[in-house]
C-alpha positions as CSV (number, residue, x, y, z in Angstrom):
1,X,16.9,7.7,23.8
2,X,13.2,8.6,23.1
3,X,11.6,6.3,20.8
4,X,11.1,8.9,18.3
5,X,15.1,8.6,18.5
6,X,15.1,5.1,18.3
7,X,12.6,4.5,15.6
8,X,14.5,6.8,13.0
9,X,17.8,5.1,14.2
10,X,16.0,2.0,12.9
11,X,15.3,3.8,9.8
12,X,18.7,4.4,9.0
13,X,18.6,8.1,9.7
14,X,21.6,9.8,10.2
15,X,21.1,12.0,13.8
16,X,22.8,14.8,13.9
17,X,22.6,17.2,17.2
18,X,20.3,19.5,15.5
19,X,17.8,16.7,14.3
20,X,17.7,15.2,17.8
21,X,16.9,18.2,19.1
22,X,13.9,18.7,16.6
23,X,12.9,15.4,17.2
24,X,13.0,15.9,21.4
25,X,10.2,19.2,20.5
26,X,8.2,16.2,18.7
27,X,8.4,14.3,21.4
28,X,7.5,16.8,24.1
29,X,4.9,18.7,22.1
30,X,1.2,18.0,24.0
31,X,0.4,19.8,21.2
32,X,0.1,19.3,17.3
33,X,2.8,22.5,16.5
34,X,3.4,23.7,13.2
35,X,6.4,24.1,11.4
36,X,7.3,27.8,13.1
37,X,6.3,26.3,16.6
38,X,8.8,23.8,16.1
39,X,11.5,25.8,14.9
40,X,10.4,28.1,17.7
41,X,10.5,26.2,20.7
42,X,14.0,24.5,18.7
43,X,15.6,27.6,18.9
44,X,15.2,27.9,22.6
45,X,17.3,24.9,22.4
46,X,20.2,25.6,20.0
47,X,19.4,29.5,18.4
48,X,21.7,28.3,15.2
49,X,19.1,25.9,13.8
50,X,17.6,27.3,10.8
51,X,14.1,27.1,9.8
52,X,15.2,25.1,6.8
53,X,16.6,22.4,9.1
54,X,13.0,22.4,10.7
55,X,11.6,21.6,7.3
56,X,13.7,19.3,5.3
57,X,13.6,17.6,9.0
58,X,9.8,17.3,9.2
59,X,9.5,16.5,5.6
60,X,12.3,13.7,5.8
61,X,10.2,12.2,8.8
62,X,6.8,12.3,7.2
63,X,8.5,10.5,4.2
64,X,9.9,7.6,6.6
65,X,6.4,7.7,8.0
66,X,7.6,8.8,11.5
67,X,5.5,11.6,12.0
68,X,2.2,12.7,10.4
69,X,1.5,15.9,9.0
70,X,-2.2,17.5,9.4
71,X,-3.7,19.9,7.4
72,X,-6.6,20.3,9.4
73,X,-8.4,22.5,6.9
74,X,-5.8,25.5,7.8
75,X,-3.3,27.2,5.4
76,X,-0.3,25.1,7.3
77,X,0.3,22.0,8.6
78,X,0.6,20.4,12.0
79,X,2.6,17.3,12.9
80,X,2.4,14.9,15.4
81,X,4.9,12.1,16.1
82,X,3.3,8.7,14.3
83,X,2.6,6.2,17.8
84,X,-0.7,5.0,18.1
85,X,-3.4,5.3,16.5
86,X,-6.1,7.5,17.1
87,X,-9.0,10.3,15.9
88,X,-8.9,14.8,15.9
89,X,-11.5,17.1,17.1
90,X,-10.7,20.0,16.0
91,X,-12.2,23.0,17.7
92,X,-12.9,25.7,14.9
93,X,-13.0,28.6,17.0
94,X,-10.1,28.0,19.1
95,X,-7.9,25.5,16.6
96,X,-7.3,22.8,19.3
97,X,-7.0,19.9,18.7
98,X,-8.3,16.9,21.2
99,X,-7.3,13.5,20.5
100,X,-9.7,10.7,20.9
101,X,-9.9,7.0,20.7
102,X,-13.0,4.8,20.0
103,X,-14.0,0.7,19.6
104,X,-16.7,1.7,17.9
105,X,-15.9,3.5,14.8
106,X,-13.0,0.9,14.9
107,X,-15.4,-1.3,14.4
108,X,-17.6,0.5,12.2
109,X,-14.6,1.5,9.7
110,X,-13.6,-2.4,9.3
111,X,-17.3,-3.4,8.9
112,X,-17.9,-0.7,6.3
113,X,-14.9,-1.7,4.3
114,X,-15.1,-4.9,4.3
115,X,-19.1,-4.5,2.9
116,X,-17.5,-3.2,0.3
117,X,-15.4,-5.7,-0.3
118,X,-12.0,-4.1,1.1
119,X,-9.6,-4.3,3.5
120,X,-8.7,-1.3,5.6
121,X,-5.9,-0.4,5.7
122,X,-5.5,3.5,6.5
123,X,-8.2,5.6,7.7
124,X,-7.9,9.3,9.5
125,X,-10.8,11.0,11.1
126,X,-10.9,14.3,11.8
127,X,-14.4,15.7,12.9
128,X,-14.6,19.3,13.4
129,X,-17.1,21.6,15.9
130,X,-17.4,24.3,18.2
131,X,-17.9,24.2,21.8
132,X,-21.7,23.9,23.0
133,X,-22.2,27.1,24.9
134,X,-24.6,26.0,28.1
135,X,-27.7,28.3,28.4
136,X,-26.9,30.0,32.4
């Protein structure tokens, strides 16, 4: 069992074949895939899921907090199964996305808030550029 699996097992979510096969895409995605991407590379799989299954799947998972959907300034969303915690770059020219972790704005978010008087207790980062294009 992946721990995508196990987690919504946990949850109390009913698994049926088609779920655990949207939820093995989740899992093997390097990527952050979109809704068709999934259903796409789901179909490979088992061509009788439906692209509604893909979404009331992705939107019952987001509810439970299992995965987390991205807008990333783009007409659709992305998701990304909800493990550890870390930051986007998202390249605006090519739309990929590179994950990154950092002490520093850790530390910088938690000193910020609590300035303010507040604990932190959700933040999301997403910085956005364009590849610097060396001079030959």
């Amino acid at each position: 069992m992946t721990s995508l699996t196990e987690r919504c097992a946990e949850a109390g979510l009913k698994m049926t074949g088609q779920r655990k096969i949207i939820l093995r895409v989740l899992d093997e995605a390097a990527d952050h895939p979109a809704v068709e991407t999934v259903y796409e590379r789901a179909r490979v799989i088992d061509p009788s899921i439906s692209m509604a299954t893909v979404y009331r799947t992705l939107n019952l998972l987001d509810e439970l907090n299992l995965v987390v959907r991205h807008e990333f300034n783009e007409n659709f969303a992305r998701y990304e199964t909800n493990t550890e915690h870390h930051h986007h770059l998202i390249d605006v020219e090519s739309g990929a996305v590179i994950e990154f972790q950092n002490d520093e704005i850790e530390a910088m978010k938690i000193e910020i808030a609590t300035k303010l008087g507040y604990e932190l207790v959700e933040c999301r980062l997403e910085l956005y550029g364009r590849k610097i294009k060396k001079a030959n």
